[in-house]
C-alpha positions in Angstrom: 0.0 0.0 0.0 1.4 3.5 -1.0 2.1 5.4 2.4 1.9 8.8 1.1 -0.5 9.1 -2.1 -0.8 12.4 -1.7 3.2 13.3 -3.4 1.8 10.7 -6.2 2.1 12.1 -10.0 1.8 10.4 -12.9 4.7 12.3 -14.9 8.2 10.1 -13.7 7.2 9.1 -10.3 10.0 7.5 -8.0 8.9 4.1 -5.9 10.4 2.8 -2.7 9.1 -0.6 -1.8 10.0 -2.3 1.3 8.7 -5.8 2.2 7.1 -6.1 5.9 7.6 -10.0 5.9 9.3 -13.4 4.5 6.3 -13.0 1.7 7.0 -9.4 1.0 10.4 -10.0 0.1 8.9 -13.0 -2.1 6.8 -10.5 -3.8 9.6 -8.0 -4.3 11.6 -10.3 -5.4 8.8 -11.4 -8.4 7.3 -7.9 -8.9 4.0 -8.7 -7.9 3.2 -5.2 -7.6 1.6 -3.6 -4.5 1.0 -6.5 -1.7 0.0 -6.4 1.8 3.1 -7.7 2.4 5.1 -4.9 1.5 4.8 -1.0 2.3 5.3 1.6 -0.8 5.9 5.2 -0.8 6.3 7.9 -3.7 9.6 9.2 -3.3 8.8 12.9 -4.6 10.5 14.2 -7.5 11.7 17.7 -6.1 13.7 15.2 -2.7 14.8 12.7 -5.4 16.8 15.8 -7.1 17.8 17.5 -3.6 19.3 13.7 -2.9 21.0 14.1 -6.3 22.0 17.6 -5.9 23.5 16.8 -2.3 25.5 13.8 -3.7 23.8 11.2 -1.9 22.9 8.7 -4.3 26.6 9.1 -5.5 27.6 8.1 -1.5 25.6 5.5 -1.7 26.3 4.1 -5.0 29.7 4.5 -4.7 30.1 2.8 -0.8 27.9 -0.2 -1.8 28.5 -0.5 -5.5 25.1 0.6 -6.4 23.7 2.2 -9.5 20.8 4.3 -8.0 19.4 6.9 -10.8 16.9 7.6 -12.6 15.7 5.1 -14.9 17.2 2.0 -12.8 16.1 -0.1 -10.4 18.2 -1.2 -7.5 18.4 -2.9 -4.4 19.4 -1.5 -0.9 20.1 -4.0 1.2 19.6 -4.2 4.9 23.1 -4.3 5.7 23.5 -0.7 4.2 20.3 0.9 5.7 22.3 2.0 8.6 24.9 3.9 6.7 22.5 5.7 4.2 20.8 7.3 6.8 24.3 8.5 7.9 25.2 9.8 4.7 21.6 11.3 4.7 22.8 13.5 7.9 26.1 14.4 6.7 24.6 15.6 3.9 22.8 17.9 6.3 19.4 16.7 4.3 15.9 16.1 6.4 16.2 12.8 8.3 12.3 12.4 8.3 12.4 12.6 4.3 10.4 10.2 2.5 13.8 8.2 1.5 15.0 8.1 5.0 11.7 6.9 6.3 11.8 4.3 3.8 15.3 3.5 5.1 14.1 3.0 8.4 11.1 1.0 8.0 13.7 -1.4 6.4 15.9 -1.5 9.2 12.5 -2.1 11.5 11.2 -5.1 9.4 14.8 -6.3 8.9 14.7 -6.4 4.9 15.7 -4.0 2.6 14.5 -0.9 0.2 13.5 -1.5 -3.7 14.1 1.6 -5.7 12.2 1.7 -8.7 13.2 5.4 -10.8 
Protein backbone atom coordinates (compact mmCIF):
# COMPACT_ATOMS: atom_id res chain seq x y z
CA UNK A 1 0.00 0.00 0.00
CA UNK A 2 1.39 3.53 -0.97
CA UNK A 3 2.12 5.39 2.40
CA UNK A 4 1.89 8.75 1.10
CA UNK A 5 -0.49 9.07 -2.07
CA UNK A 6 -0.84 12.43 -1.75
CA UNK A 7 3.16 13.34 -3.42
CA UNK A 8 1.80 10.74 -6.16
CA UNK A 9 2.05 12.13 -10.02
CA UNK A 10 1.84 10.36 -12.92
CA UNK A 11 4.73 12.29 -14.92
CA UNK A 12 8.20 10.09 -13.71
CA UNK A 13 7.23 9.12 -10.26
CA UNK A 14 9.97 7.51 -8.02
CA UNK A 15 8.90 4.06 -5.93
CA UNK A 16 10.35 2.78 -2.68
CA UNK A 17 9.08 -0.58 -1.85
CA UNK A 18 9.98 -2.29 1.30
CA UNK A 19 8.68 -5.78 2.22
CA UNK A 20 7.14 -6.12 5.89
CA UNK A 21 7.63 -9.96 5.92
CA UNK A 22 9.30 -13.39 4.48
CA UNK A 23 6.32 -12.98 1.70
CA UNK A 24 6.96 -9.42 1.00
CA UNK A 25 10.41 -10.04 0.09
CA UNK A 26 8.91 -13.04 -2.09
CA UNK A 27 6.79 -10.48 -3.81
CA UNK A 28 9.61 -8.02 -4.30
CA UNK A 29 11.61 -10.29 -5.41
CA UNK A 30 8.77 -11.41 -8.35
CA UNK A 31 7.29 -7.93 -8.86
CA UNK A 32 3.96 -8.70 -7.91
CA UNK A 33 3.17 -5.20 -7.61
CA UNK A 34 1.57 -3.58 -4.50
CA UNK A 35 0.98 -6.53 -1.71
CA UNK A 36 -0.04 -6.39 1.84
CA UNK A 37 3.12 -7.68 2.35
CA UNK A 38 5.15 -4.86 1.55
CA UNK A 39 4.81 -1.04 2.32
CA UNK A 40 5.31 1.56 -0.84
CA UNK A 41 5.91 5.20 -0.79
CA UNK A 42 6.33 7.90 -3.73
CA UNK A 43 9.62 9.24 -3.28
CA UNK A 44 8.84 12.89 -4.58
CA UNK A 45 10.53 14.21 -7.47
CA UNK A 46 11.72 17.66 -6.07
CA UNK A 47 13.65 15.17 -2.68
CA UNK A 48 14.77 12.74 -5.44
CA UNK A 49 16.84 15.81 -7.07
CA UNK A 50 17.82 17.49 -3.58
CA UNK A 51 19.32 13.65 -2.90
CA UNK A 52 21.00 14.07 -6.28
CA UNK A 53 22.05 17.55 -5.91
CA UNK A 54 23.54 16.79 -2.32
CA UNK A 55 25.45 13.81 -3.67
CA UNK A 56 23.77 11.22 -1.92
CA UNK A 57 22.90 8.67 -4.26
CA UNK A 58 26.61 9.14 -5.54
CA UNK A 59 27.64 8.15 -1.54
CA UNK A 60 25.56 5.54 -1.74
CA UNK A 61 26.31 4.12 -5.03
CA UNK A 62 29.72 4.49 -4.74
CA UNK A 63 30.07 2.76 -0.84
CA UNK A 64 27.89 -0.15 -1.75
CA UNK A 65 28.54 -0.52 -5.52
CA UNK A 66 25.15 0.59 -6.43
CA UNK A 67 23.66 2.20 -9.49
CA UNK A 68 20.80 4.26 -8.05
CA UNK A 69 19.39 6.89 -10.77
CA UNK A 70 16.87 7.61 -12.56
CA UNK A 71 15.71 5.11 -14.87
CA UNK A 72 17.24 2.04 -12.81
CA UNK A 73 16.10 -0.07 -10.42
CA UNK A 74 18.23 -1.22 -7.45
CA UNK A 75 18.40 -2.92 -4.37
CA UNK A 76 19.35 -1.52 -0.88
CA UNK A 77 20.13 -3.99 1.18
CA UNK A 78 19.58 -4.18 4.88
CA UNK A 79 23.13 -4.29 5.71
CA UNK A 80 23.45 -0.71 4.23
CA UNK A 81 20.26 0.93 5.71
CA UNK A 82 22.32 2.00 8.64
CA UNK A 83 24.88 3.90 6.72
CA UNK A 84 22.53 5.68 4.15
CA UNK A 85 20.77 7.32 6.75
CA UNK A 86 24.34 8.48 7.91
CA UNK A 87 25.17 9.77 4.66
CA UNK A 88 21.62 11.32 4.73
CA UNK A 89 22.77 13.49 7.85
CA UNK A 90 26.09 14.38 6.74
CA UNK A 91 24.62 15.62 3.86
CA UNK A 92 22.85 17.90 6.30
CA UNK A 93 19.37 16.71 4.32
CA UNK A 94 15.87 16.09 6.44
CA UNK A 95 16.21 12.75 8.25
CA UNK A 96 12.25 12.36 8.30
CA UNK A 97 12.44 12.56 4.27
CA UNK A 98 10.39 10.23 2.49
CA UNK A 99 13.78 8.23 1.45
CA UNK A 100 14.96 8.11 5.03
CA UNK A 101 11.67 6.85 6.33
CA UNK A 102 11.84 4.30 3.81
CA UNK A 103 15.29 3.49 5.10
CA UNK A 104 14.11 3.02 8.39
CA UNK A 105 11.12 0.97 7.98
CA UNK A 106 13.68 -1.37 6.39
CA UNK A 107 15.88 -1.47 9.24
CA UNK A 108 12.50 -2.14 11.49
CA UNK A 109 11.24 -5.13 9.39
CA UNK A 110 14.83 -6.30 8.95
CA UNK A 111 14.68 -6.39 4.89
CA UNK A 112 15.73 -4.01 2.57
CA UNK A 113 14.49 -0.91 0.17
CA UNK A 114 13.50 -1.48 -3.68
CA UNK A 115 14.12 1.59 -5.72
CA UNK A 116 12.19 1.70 -8.69
CA UNK A 117 13.23 5.36 -10.76
Amino acid sequence: MIQNMEVYQDSNPYFLTIPINPQGIKDVEFMRGETPNTMEYVLPPDEFNRLWEAGVFVAINKKFNLLIDTYESETIPLNACSECLNIIKQAGLDEHSVFATALKQALKYGTFVECDF
